[in-house]
C-alpha positions as CSV (number, residue, x, y, z in Angstrom):
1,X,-21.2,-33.9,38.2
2,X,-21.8,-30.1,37.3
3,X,-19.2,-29.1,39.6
4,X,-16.8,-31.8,38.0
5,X,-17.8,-30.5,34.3
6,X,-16.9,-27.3,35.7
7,X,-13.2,-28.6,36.8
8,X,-12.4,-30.1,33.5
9,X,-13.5,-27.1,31.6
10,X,-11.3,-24.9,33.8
11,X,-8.3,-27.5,33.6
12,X,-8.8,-27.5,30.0
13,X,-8.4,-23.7,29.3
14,X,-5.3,-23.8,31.9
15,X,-3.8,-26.0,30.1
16,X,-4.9,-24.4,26.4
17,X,-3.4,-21.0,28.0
18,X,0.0,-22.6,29.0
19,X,0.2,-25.5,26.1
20,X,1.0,-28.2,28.4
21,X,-0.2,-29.6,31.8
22,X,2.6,-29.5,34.5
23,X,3.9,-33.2,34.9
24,X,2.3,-34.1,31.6
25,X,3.5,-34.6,27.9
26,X,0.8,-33.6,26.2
27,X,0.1,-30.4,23.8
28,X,-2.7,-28.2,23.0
29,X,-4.3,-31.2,20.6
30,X,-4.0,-33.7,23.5
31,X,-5.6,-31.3,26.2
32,X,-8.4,-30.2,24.2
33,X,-9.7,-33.8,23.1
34,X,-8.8,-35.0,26.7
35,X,-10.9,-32.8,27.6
36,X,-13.6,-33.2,25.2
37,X,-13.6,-36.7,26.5
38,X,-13.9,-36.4,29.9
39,X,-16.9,-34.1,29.3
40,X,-18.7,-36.7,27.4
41,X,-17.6,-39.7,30.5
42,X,-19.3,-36.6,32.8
43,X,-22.5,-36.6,31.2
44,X,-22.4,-33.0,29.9
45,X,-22.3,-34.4,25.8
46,X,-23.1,-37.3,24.2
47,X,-21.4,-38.7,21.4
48,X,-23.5,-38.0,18.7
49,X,-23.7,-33.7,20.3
50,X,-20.0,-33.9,20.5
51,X,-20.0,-35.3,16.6
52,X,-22.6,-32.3,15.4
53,X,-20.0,-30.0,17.3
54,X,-17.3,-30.6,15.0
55,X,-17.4,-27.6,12.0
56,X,-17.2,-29.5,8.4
57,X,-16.4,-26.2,6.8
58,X,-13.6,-25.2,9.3
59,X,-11.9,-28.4,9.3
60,X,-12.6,-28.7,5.5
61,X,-10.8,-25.2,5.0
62,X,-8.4,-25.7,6.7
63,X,-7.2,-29.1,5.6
64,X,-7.0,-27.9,2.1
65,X,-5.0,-25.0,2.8
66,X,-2.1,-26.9,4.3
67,X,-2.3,-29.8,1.3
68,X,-1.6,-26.8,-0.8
69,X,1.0,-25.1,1.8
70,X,2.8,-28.4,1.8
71,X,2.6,-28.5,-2.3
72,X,4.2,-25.0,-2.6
73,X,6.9,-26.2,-0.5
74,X,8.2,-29.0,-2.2
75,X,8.2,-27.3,-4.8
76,X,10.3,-24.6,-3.4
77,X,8.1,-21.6,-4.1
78,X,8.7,-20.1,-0.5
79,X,12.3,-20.4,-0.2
80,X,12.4,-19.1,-4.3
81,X,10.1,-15.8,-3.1
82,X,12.6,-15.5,0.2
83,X,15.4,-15.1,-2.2
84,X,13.7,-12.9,-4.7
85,X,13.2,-10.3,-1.4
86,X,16.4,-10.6,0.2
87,X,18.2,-9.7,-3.5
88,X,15.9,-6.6,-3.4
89,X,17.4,-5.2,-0.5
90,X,19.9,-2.6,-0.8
91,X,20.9,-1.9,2.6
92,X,20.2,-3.1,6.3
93,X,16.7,-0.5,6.3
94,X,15.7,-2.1,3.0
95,X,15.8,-5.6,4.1
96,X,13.3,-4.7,7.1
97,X,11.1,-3.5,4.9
98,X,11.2,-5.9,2.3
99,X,10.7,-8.6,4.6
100,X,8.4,-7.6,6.4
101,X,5.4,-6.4,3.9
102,X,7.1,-9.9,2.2
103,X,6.3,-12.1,4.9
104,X,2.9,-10.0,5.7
105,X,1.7,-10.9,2.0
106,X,2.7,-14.0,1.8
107,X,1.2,-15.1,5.4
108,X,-2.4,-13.3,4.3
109,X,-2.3,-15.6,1.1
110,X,-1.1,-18.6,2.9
111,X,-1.2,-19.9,7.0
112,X,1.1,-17.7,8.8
113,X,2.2,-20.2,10.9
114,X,3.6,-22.0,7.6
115,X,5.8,-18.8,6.8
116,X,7.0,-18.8,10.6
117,X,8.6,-21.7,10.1
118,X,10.0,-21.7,6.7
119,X,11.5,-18.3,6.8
120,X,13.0,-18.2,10.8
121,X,16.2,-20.3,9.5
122,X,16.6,-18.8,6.6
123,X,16.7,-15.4,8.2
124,X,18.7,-16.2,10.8
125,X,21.2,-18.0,8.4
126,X,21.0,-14.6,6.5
127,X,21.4,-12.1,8.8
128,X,24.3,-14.2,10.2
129,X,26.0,-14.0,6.7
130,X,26.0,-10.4,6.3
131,X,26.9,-9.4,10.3
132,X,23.6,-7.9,10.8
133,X,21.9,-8.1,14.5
134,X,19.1,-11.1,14.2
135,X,16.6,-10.1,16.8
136,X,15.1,-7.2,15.2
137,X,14.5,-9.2,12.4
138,X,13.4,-12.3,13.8
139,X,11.0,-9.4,15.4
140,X,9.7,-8.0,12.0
141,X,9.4,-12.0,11.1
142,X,7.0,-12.8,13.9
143,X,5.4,-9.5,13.9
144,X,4.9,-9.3,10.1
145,X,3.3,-13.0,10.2
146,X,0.7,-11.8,12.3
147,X,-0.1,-9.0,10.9
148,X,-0.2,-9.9,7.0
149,X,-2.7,-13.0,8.2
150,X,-5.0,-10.4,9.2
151,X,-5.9,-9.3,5.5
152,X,-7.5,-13.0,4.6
153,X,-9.5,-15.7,5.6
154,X,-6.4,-18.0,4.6
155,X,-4.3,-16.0,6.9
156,X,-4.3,-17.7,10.0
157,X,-6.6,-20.5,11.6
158,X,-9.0,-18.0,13.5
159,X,-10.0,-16.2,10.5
160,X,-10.8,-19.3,8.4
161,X,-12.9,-20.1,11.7
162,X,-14.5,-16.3,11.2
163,X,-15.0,-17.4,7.8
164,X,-16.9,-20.4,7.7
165,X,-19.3,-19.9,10.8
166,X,-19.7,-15.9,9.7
167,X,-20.6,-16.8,5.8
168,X,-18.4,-13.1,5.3
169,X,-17.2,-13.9,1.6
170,X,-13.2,-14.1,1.2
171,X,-13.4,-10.8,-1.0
172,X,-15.7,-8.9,1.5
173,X,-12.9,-9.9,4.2
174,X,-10.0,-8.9,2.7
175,X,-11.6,-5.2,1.7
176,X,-12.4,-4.7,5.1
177,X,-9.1,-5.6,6.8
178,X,-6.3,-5.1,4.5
179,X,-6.0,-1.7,5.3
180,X,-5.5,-2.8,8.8
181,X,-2.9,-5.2,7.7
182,X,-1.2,-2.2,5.8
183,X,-1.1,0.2,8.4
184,X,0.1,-2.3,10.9
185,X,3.1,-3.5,8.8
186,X,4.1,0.0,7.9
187,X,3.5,1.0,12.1
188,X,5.9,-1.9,12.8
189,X,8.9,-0.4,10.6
190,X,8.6,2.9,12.2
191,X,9.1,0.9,15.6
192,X,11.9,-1.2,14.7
193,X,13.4,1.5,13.5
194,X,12.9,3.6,16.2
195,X,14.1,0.3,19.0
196,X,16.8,-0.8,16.7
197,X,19.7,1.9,15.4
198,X,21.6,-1.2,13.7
199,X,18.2,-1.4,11.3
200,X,18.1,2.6,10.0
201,X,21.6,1.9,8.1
202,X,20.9,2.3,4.6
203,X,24.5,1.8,3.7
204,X,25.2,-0.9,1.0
205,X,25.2,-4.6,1.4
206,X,27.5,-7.0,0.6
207,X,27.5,-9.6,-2.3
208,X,24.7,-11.9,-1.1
209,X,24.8,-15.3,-1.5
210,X,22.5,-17.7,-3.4
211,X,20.3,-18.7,-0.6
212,X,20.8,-22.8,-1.1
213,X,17.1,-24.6,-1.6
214,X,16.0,-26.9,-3.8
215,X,12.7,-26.1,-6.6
216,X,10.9,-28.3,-8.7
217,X,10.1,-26.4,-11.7
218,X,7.0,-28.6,-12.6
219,X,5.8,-28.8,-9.3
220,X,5.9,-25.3,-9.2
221,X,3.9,-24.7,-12.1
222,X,1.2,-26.6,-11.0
223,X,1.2,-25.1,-7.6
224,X,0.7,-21.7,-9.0
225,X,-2.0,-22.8,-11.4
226,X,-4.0,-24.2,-8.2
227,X,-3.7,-21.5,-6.3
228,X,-4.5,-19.1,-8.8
229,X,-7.8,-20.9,-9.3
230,X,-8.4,-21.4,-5.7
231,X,-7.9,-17.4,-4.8
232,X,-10.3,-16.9,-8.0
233,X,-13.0,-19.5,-6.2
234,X,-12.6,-17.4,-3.3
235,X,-13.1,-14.1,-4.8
236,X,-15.7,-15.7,-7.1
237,X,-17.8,-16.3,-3.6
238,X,-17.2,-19.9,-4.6
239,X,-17.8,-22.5,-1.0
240,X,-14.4,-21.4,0.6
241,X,-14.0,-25.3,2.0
242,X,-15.1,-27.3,-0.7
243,X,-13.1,-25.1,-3.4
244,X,-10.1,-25.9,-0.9
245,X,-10.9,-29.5,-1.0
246,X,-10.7,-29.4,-4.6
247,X,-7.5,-27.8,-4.7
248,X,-6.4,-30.5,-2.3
249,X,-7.6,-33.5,-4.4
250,X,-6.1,-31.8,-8.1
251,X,-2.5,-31.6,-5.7
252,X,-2.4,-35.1,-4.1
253,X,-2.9,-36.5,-7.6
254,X,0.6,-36.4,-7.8
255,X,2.7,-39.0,-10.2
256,X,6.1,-36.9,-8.4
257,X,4.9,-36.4,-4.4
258,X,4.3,-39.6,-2.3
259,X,0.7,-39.3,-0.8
260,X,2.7,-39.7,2.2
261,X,4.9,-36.6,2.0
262,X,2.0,-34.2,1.5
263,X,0.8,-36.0,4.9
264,X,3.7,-35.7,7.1
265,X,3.2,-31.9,6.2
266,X,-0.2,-31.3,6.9
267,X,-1.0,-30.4,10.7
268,X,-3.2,-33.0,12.1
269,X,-2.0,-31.2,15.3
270,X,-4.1,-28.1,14.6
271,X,-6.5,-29.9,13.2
272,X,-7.2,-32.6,16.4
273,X,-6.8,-29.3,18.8
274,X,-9.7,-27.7,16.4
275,X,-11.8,-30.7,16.9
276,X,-11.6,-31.1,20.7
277,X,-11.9,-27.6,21.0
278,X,-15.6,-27.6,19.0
279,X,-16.8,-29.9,21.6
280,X,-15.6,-28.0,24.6
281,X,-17.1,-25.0,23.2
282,X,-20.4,-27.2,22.8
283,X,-19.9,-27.7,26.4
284,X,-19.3,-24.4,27.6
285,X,-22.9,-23.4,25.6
286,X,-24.7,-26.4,27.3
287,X,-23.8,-25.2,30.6
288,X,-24.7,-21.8,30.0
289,X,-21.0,-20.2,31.0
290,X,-21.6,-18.2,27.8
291,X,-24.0,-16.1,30.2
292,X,-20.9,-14.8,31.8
293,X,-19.4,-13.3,29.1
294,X,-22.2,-12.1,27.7
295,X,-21.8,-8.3,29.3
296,X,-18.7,-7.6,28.5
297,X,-19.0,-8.4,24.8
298,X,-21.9,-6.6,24.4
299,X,-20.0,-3.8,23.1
300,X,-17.6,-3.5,20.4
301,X,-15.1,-2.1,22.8
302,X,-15.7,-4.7,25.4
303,X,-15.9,-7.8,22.4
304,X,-12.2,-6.5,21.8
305,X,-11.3,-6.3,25.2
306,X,-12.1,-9.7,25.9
307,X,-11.0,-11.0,23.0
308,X,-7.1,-9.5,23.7
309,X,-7.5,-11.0,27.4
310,X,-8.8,-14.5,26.5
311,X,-6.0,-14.6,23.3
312,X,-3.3,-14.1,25.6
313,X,-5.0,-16.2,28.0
314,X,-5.8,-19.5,26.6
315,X,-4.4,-18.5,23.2
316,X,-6.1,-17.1,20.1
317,X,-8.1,-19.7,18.4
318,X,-9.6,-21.2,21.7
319,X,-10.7,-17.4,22.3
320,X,-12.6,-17.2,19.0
321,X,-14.3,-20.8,19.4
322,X,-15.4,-19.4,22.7
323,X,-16.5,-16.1,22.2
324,X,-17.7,-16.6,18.7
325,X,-21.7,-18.1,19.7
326,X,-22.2,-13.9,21.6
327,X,-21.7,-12.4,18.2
328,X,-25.5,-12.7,16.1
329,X,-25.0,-13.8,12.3
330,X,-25.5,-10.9,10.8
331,X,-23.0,-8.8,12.7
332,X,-20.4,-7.6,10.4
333,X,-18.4,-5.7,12.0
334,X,-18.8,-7.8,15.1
335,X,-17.3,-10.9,13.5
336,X,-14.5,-8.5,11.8
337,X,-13.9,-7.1,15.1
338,X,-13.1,-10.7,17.0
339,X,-11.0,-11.6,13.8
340,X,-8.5,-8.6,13.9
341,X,-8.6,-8.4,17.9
342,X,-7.6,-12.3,18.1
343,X,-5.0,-12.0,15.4
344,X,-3.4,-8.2,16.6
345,X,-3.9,-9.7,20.0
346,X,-0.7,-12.2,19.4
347,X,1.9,-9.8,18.8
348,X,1.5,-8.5,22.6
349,X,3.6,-11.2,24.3
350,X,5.8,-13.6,22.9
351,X,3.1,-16.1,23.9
352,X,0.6,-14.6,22.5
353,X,1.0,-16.5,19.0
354,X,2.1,-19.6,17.3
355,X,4.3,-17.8,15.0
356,X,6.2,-16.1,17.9
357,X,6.9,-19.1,19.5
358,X,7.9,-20.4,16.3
359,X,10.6,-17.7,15.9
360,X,11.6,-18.0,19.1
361,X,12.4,-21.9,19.1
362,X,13.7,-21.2,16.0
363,X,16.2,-18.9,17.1
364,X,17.2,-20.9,20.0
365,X,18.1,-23.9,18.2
366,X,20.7,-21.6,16.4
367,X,22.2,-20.1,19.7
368,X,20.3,-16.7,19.8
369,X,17.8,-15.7,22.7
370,X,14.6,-13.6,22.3
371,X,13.4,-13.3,25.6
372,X,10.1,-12.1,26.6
373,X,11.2,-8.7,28.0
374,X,12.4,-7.7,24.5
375,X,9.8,-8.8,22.3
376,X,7.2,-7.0,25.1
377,X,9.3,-3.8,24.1
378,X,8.5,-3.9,20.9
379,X,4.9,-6.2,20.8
380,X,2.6,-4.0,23.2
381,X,2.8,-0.4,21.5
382,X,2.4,-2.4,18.2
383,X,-0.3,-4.4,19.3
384,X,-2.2,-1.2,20.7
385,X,-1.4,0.8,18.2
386,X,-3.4,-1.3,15.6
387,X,-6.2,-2.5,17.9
388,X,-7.0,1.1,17.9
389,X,-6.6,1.3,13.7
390,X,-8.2,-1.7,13.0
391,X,-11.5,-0.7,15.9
392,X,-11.5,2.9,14.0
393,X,-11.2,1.4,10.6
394,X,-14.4,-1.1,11.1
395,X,-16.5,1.1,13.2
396,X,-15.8,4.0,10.9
């Protein structure tokens, strides 16, 4: 049975690292709670230990966030701040660097993965409209994503899972690591501009054209209000998930939104995949695996290592769930360290993140290819180049 257990867990994490099983229609969601499952048929959990795996303040977290992500787009507030960017850029050099400290901001306030897929067709409709080469900017997209989510817990789903099991306060988070998330962004532009010649233009644009979208004044009012409050909670050192479960509540008592719309918008994806994956982790601890690992994160620079492998291994959340029981509570820097590594980590291959593979779908549906070669070009000297900032800038 212990070898079994063993099978499944390995299975599992195969499949987590490719997001599918060969032969199979299933995602990351289905193969983590499949798996889940079968560890409870082999003996390894009960019901009630996989239950008391599951992480209220996670799921709590991160269930709020998208109510409110979902909120803010209905009402148009991404597509409106897209437009107010674009219409600041003067020239093909200021458009790269308006969108991507834009998109960095907005995806440390908000889940990157949300901007990803808001902004990939309105940048490629963009770019297309003013004759301008799309890959580098799909490039600074996808890059910038990751990068800005580094700055906050609300960045990106590994940080809200360094959040809630770490206890660091949002403000205490976002003072260590937005410098990293600055540096970064501004490392990026220098290697765009250096890859892409079309990019260092600074000659003027055209006339640019209202981007069409629709806004909801009201709807956006109240939107702002709430997430005002929230990031005031959060700096406040207010309970990161019940202040987001608050925020969720005030938004679905809607008299304009359906219930049902806010729904279809929120991720129960991410949030199933999170669930299995806290009771495989629960596993992996019963069985003592952990052990394994245990010598090569016992040092900061072998906790990042393992953390860059493992993300671009079985991707970057799984990597935190697993590693996250070697790093002791009080551990600062430890916890800091697996958040930037996990999150830097995906801008090394194009699989290496959500929000790449969000691009790159993205793009594809419109007819334009960015292959794994070119984003490799570009992702490993940026993703070594601020694994080395953001290791120097927490162990300074």
């Amino acid at each position: 049975m212990e070898l079994l257990a063993y099978l499944v867990l390995g299975l599992t994490y195969l499949g987590l690292g490719l997001g599918y099983w060969p032969g199979y229609r299933m995602n990351r969601a289905a193969i983590a709670l499949t798996g889940a499952a079968f560890l409870i048929v082999l003996g390894v959990l009960n019901f009630e230990e996989a239950w008391r795996a599951l992480e209220p303040h996670t799921l709590g977290f991160l269930f709020g966030v998208m109510v409110l992500n979902a909120h803010l787009a209905y009402a148009g507030f991404f597509q409106l701040t897209l437009n107010g960017l674009v219409h600041l850029a003067r020239s093909p050099l200021g458009l790269l660097v308006w969108l991507t400290f834009g998109t960095g901001l907005l995806s440390a306030l908000f889940l990157n993965d949300t901007i990803a897929i808001l902004f990939t067709p309105l940048v490629l409709a963009l770019t297309r409209t003013l004759g301008l080469p799309p890959v580098p900017y799909l490039l600074a997209l996808a890059g910038a994503t990751n990068l800005g989510s580094v700055a906050t817990l609300t960045g990106n789903p590994q940080n809200i899972v360094v959040g809630s099991l770490s206890r660091i306060t949002y403000l205490d988070f976002a003072a260590a690591l937005t410098p990293v998330a600055l540096v970064g962004l501004a490392v990026q532009v220098g290697l765009l501009y250096a890859l892409y010649p079309a990019v260092r233009s600074r000659a003027p644009l055209p006339p640019l054209p209202p981007l069409r979208f629709r806004f909801n004044r009201a709807l956006l009012f109240k939107g702002a209000w709430i997430t005002l409050a929230l990031l005031a909670a959060f700096v406040l050192g207010y309970p990161l998930a019940q202040a987001a479960l608050i925020a969720a509540g005030l938004l679905l008592w809607s008299r304009r939104i359906r219930s049902e719309r806010f729904f279809m918008r929120v991720d129960w994806e991410l949030l199933v995949m999170f669930s299995g994956l806290f009771m495989v982790t629960a596993a992996v601890k019963k069985l003592g695996i952990l052990t394994l690992l245990e010598p090569l994160a016992a040092t900061a620079p072998g906790l990042a290592g393992v953390t860059v492998l493992l993300s671009n291994l079985i991707s970057n959340v799984p990597a935190v769930l697993l590693l996250y029981p070697l790093i002791p509570a009080g551990d600062t820097q430890g916890w800091l360290l697996l958040a930037a590594a996990s999150t830097l980590a995906g801008n090394l291959t194009l699989l290496g993140s959500v929000a790449n593979l969000i691009v790159a779908e993205a793009a594809r549906r419109e007819g334009y290819r960015l292959s794994f070669g070119e984003h490799l070009r570009f992702g490993l000297p940026l993703t070594l180049i601020t694994l080395l900032v953001a290791y120097a800038w927490i162990y300074r």
